[in-house]
C-alpha positions in Angstrom: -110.1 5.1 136.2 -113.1 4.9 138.0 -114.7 2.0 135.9 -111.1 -0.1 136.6 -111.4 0.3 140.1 -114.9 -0.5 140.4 -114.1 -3.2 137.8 -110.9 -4.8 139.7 -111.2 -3.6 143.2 -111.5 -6.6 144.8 -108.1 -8.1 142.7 -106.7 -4.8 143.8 -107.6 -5.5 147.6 -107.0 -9.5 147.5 -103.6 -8.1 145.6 -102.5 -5.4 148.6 -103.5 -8.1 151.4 -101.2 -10.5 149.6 -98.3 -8.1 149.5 -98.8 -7.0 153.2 -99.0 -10.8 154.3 -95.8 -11.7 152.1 -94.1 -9.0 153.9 -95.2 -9.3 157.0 -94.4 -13.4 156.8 -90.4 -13.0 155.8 -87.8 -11.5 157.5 -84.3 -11.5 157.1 -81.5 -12.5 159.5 -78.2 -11.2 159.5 -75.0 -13.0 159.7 -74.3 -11.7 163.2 -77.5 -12.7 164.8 -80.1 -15.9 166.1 -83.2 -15.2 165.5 -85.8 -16.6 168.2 -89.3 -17.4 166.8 -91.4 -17.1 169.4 -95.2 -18.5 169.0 -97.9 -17.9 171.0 -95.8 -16.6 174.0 -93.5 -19.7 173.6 -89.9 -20.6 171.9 -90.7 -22.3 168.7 -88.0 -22.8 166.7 -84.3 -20.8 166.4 -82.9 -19.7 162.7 -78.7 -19.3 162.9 -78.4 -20.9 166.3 -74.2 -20.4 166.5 -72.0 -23.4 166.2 -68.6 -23.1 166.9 -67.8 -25.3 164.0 -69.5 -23.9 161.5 -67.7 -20.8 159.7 -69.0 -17.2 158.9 -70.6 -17.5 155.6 -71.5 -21.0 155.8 -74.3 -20.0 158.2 -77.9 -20.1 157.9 -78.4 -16.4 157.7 -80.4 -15.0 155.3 -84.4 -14.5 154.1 -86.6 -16.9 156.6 -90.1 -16.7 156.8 -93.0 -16.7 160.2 -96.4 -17.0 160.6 -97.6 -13.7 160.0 -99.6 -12.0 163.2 -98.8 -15.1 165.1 -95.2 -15.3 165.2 -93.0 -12.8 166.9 -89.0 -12.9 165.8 -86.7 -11.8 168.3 -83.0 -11.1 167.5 -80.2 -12.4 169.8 -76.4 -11.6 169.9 -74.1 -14.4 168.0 -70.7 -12.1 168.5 -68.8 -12.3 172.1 -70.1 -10.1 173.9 -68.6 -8.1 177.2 -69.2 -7.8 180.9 -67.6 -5.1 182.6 -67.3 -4.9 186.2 -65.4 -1.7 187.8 -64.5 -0.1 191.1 -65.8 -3.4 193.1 -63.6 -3.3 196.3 -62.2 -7.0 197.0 -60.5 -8.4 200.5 -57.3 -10.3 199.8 -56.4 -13.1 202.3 -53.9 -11.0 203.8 -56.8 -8.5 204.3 -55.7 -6.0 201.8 -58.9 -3.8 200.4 -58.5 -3.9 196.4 -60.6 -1.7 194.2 -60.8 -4.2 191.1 -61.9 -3.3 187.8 -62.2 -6.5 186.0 -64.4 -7.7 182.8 -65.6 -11.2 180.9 -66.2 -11.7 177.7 -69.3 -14.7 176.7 -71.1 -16.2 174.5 -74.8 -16.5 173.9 -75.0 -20.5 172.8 -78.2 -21.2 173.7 -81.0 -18.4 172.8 -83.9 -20.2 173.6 -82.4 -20.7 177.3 -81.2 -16.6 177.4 -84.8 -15.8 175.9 -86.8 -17.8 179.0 -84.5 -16.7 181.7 -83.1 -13.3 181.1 -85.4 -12.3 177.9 -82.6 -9.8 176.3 -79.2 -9.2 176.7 -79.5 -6.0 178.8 -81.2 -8.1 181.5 -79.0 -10.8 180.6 -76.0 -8.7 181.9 -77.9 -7.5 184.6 -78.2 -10.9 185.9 -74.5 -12.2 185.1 -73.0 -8.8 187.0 -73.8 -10.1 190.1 -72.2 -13.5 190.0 -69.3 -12.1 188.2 -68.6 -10.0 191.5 -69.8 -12.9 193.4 -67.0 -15.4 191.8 -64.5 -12.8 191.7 -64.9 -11.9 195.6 -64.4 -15.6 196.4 -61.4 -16.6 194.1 -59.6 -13.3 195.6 -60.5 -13.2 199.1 -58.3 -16.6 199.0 -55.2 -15.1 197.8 -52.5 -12.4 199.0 -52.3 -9.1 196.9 -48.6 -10.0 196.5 -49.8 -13.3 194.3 -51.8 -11.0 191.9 -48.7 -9.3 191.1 -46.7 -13.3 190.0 -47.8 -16.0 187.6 -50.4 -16.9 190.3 -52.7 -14.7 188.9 -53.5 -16.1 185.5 -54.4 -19.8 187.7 -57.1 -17.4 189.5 -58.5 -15.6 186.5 -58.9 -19.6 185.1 -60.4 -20.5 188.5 -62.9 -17.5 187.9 -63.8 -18.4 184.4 -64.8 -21.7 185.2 -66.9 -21.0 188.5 -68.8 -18.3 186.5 -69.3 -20.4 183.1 -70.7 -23.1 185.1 -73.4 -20.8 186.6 -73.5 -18.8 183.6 -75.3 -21.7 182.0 -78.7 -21.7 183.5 -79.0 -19.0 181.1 -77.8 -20.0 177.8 -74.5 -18.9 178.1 -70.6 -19.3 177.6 -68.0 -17.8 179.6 -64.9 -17.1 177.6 -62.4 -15.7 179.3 -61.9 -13.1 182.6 -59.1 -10.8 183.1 -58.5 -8.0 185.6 -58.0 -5.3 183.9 -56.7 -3.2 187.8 -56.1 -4.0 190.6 -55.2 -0.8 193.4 -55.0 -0.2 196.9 -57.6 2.6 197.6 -55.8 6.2 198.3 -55.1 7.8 201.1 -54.4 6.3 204.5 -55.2 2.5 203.6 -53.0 2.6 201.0 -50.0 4.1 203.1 -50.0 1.6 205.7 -49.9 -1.0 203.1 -46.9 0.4 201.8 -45.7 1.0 205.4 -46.4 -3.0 206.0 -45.1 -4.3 202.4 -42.2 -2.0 203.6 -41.0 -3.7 206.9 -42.0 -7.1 205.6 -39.6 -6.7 202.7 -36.9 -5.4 205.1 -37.5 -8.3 207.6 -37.3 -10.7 205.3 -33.9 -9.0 203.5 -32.3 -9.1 207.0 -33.6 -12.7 207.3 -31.8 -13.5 204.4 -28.7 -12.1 205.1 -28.2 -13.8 208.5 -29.1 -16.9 207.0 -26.4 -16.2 204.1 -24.0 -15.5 206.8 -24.8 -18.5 208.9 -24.0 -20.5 205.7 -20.9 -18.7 205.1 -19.3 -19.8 208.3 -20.9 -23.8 208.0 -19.0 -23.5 204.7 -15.7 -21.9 206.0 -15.5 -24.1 209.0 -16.2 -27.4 206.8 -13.5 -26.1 204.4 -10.8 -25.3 207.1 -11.4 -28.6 208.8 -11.2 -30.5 205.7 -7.7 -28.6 205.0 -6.7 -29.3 208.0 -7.3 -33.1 207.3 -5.7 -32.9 204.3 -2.7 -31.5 205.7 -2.0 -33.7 208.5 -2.6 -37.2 206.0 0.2 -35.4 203.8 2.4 -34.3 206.8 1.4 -37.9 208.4 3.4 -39.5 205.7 6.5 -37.8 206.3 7.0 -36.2 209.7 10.7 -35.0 209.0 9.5 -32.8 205.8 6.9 -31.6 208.5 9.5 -30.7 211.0 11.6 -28.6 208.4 8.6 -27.0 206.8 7.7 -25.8 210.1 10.8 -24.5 211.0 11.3 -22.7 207.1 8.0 -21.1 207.7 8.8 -20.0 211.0 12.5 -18.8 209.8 10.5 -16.9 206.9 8.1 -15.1 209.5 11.0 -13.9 211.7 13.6 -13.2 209.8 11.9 -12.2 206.2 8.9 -10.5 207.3 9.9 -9.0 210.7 12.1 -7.2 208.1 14.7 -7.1 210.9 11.8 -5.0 213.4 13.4 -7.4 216.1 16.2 -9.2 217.7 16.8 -12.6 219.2 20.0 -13.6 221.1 20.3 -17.5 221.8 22.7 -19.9 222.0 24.2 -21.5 218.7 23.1 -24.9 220.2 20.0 -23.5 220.6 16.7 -26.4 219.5 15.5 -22.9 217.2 18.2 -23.2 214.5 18.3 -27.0 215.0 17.2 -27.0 211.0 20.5 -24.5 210.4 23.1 -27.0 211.4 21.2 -30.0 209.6 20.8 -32.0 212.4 
């Protein structure tokens, strides 16, 4: 054994500096990754860079190879990834305190720019907290709590998501979407004058309401009586006669019918009353 070694040592060593070189050369990405080769200090070349076109499994994961003691490979996210921000209180333009929980979900698109400006995705968050609070201050403190609670909320959420992509850029980055995930008044007193004030405004603008209905009410009942009345006197216009007797029926009705005999008259049979009695 001896004799081999001293015989083939130097294969042996060439041989273990090959394998150690080989090894140390490849490196295998995995499908949910970008690998970053960085040489010499400096962004080189990017293996797997995402593409929203391109399907899993179609990808360029796999065995790649480096420089060996002169290339360094660092791994970058190629999933969405989350922000969370929570218990960040927000004013509202009708100076309501909000503690807002709220959270974004991105996109590392450009690993070379995340590399140089954040270097890993723990900073990277780091960096994005900020303006997410920033953006989300901003959007909010332009809007009543009572819009959060309509459709008006899903148009701010968008506003948010845009504002923050664009500034999410400078560092390689894609803003997906932003949602709120709560919204509250803080407890305690705060929060019981704000139900004290959402309280009388509700009521104010109930009664409002209902003076305004009633005001409509009599418009309505006023234009409908006088149109009836119109209506009546071009019908009665046409023949005043019929007027004359209907009058008098409806007045013989009312006095004799539904007095239901409470009361007595005593007049003379010539009498202009029962003019319509003796057809005249």
């Amino acid at each position: 054994m001896d004799a081999t070694w001293q015989k083939y040592r130097f294969a042996f060593i060439a041989l273990g500096v090959l394998l150690v070189a080989t090894a140390s050369s490849l490196f295998i990405v995995p499908e949910s990754k970008q690998a970053v080769i960085i040489r010499t200090g400096e962004p080189h070349s990017v293996v797997n860079i995402f593409r929203p076109d391109v399907p899993f499994g179609d990808t360029k994961a796999g065995l790649w190879y480096r420089i060996p003691f002169v290339d360094r490979v660092q791994m970058v996210e190629r999933r969405v990834l989350d922000l969370d921000m929570d218990n960040q209180q927000v004013l509202t333009s009708d100076q309501q305190r909000l503690q807002v929980n709220a959270y974004a979900r991105f996109r590392i698109i450009q690993p070379v720019t995340m590399v140089q400006s954040a270097g890993d995705e723990n900073r990277l968050r780091s960096q994005l907290s900020p303006i997410l609070t920033s953006v989300l201050r901003q959007e909010l403190g332009r809007r009543t709590f009572a819009s959060l609670l309509t459709a008006e909320r899903g148009n701010a959420m968008n506003n948010i998501r845009d504002k923050l992509d664009a500034q999410a850029r400078q560092y390689g980055v894609q803003i997906i979407d932003v949602r709120i995930k709560a919204a509250d008044l803080p407890e305690g007193t705060p929060l019981q004058a704000a139900f004290t004030r959402m309280q009388s405004d509700r009521q104010e603008e109930a009664a409002t309401i209902r003076a305004q209905g009633r005001k409509n009410a009599q418009i309505i009942r006023a234009e409908a009586e006088a149109n009836a009345a119109n209506t009546y006197a071009a019908a009665y216009g046409k023949d005043p006669s019929f007027y004359n007797f209907y009058r008098a029926m409806e007045s013989y009705r009312r006095t004799f019918i539904d007095g239901k005999g409470d009361s007595s008259m005593v007049l003379s049979e010539d009498n202009e009353y029962f003019r319509e009695f003796r057809g005249q």
